[in-house]
C-alpha positions as CSV (number, residue, x, y, z in Angstrom):
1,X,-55.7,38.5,152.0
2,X,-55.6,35.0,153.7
3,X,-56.2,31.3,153.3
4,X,-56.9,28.0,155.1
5,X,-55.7,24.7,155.0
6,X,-57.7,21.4,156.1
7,X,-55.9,19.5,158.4
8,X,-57.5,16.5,158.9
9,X,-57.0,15.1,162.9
10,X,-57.1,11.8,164.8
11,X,-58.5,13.1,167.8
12,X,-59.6,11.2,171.2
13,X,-63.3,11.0,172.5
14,X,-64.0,12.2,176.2
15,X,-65.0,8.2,176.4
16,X,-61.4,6.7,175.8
17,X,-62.4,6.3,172.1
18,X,-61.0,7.9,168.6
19,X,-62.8,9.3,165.8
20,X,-61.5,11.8,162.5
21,X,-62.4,15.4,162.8
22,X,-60.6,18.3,160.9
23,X,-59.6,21.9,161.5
24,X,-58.9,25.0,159.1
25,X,-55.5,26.2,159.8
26,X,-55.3,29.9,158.5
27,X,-52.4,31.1,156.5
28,X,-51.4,35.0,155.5
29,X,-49.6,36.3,152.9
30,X,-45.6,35.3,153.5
31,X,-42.9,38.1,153.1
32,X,-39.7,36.6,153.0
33,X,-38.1,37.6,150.8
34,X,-39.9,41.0,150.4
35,X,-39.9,40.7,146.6
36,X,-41.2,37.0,146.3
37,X,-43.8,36.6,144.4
38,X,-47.0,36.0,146.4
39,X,-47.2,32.9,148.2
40,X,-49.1,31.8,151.6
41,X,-47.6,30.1,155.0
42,X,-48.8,29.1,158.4
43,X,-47.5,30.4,161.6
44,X,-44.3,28.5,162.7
45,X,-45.2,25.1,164.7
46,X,-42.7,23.7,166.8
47,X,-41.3,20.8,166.7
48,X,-39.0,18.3,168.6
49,X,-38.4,15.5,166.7
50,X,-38.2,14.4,163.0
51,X,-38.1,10.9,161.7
52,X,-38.9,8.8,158.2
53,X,-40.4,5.4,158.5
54,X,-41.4,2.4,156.6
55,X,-44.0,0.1,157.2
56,X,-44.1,-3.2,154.9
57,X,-46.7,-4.4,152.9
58,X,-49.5,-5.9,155.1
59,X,-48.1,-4.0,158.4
60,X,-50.9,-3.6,161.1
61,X,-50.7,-2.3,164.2
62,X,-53.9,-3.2,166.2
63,X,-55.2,-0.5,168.9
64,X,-52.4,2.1,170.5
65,X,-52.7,5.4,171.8
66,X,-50.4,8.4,169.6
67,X,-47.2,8.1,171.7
68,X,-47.0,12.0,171.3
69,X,-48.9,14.7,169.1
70,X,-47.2,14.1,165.4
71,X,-47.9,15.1,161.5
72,X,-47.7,12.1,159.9
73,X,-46.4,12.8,156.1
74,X,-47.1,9.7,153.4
75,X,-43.8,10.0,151.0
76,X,-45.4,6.8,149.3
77,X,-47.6,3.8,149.3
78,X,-50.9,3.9,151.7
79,X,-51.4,3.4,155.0
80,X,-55.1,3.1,156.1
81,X,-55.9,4.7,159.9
82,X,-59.1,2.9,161.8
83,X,-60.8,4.8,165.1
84,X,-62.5,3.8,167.7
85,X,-65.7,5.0,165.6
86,X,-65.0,2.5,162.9
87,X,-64.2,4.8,160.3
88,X,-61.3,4.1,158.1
89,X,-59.8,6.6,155.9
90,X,-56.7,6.1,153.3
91,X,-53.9,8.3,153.0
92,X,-51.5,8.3,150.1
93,X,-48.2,10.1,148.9
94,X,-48.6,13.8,149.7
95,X,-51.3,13.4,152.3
96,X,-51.1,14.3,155.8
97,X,-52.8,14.2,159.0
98,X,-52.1,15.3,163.1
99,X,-52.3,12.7,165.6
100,X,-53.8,13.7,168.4
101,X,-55.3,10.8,170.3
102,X,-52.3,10.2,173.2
103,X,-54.8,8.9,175.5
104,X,-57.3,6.0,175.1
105,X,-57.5,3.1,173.2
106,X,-56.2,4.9,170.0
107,X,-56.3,4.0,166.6
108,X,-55.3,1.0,163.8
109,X,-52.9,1.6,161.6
110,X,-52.2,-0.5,158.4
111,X,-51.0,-1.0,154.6
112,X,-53.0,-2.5,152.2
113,X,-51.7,-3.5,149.3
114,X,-49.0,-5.1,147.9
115,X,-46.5,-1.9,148.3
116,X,-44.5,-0.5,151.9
117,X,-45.6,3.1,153.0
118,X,-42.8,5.7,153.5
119,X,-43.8,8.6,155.6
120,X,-42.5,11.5,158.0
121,X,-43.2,11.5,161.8
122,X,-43.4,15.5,162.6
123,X,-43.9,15.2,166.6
124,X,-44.8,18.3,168.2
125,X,-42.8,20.6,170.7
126,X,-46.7,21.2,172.1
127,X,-49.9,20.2,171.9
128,X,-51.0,22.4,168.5
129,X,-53.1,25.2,169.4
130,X,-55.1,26.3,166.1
131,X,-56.8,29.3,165.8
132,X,-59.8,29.7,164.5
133,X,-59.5,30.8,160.6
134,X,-61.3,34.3,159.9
């Protein structure tokens, strides 16, 4: 038996542009320990580098390139992400999403609201191959 997850992606445009796309990840059964009770995992996804951040209330960052492929994990408040399509999408505590777009002009990022935004910075070891889910 298997699974997917929806990752949802910031991805570059062959025209130096952004725009949100998504991808199922698949997941299989997991077997450690052998007597677990069911449960359901990824393949392993290397990583490099691991931070937490806060952005303040009202931070924006205007157009930038990903400086490397990264989850981004909210912990809490919001932080809004703008492409070069013009689509904004808001991501709160528990969301997540893979940067992708290292090239370009990038994205917006910001937080609304009167409240910071703590969140994880995953970066990759490499770019994130994904297979596609059966």
């Amino acid at each position: 038996m298997s699974k997917t997850i929806e990752l949802t992606v910031v991805a570059a445009t062959d025209d130096g542009s952004s725009h949100f796309t998504s991808v199922e990840v698949a997941m299989t059964a997991g077997a450690i320990p052998a007597d677990a009770p069911p449960y359901f995992v990824t393949d392993v996804v290397p990583t490099s580098r691991f931070v937490f951040s806060e952005f303040p209330a009202g931070f924006e960052m205007t157009w930038h390139p990903a400086p490397r492929e990264q989850v981004i994990v909210v912990l809490s408040g919001h932080l809004e992400v703008e492409t070069g399509d013009g689509e904004v999408r808001s991501f709160g505590p528990g969301d997540n999403f893979l940067v992708t777009d290292t090239t370009g002009r990038g994205h917006c990022s910001r937080v609304p609201g009167p409240a910071p935004c703590r969140f994880t910075s995953i970066a990759l070891a490499e770019p994130l191959t994904i297979p596609p889910a059966s």
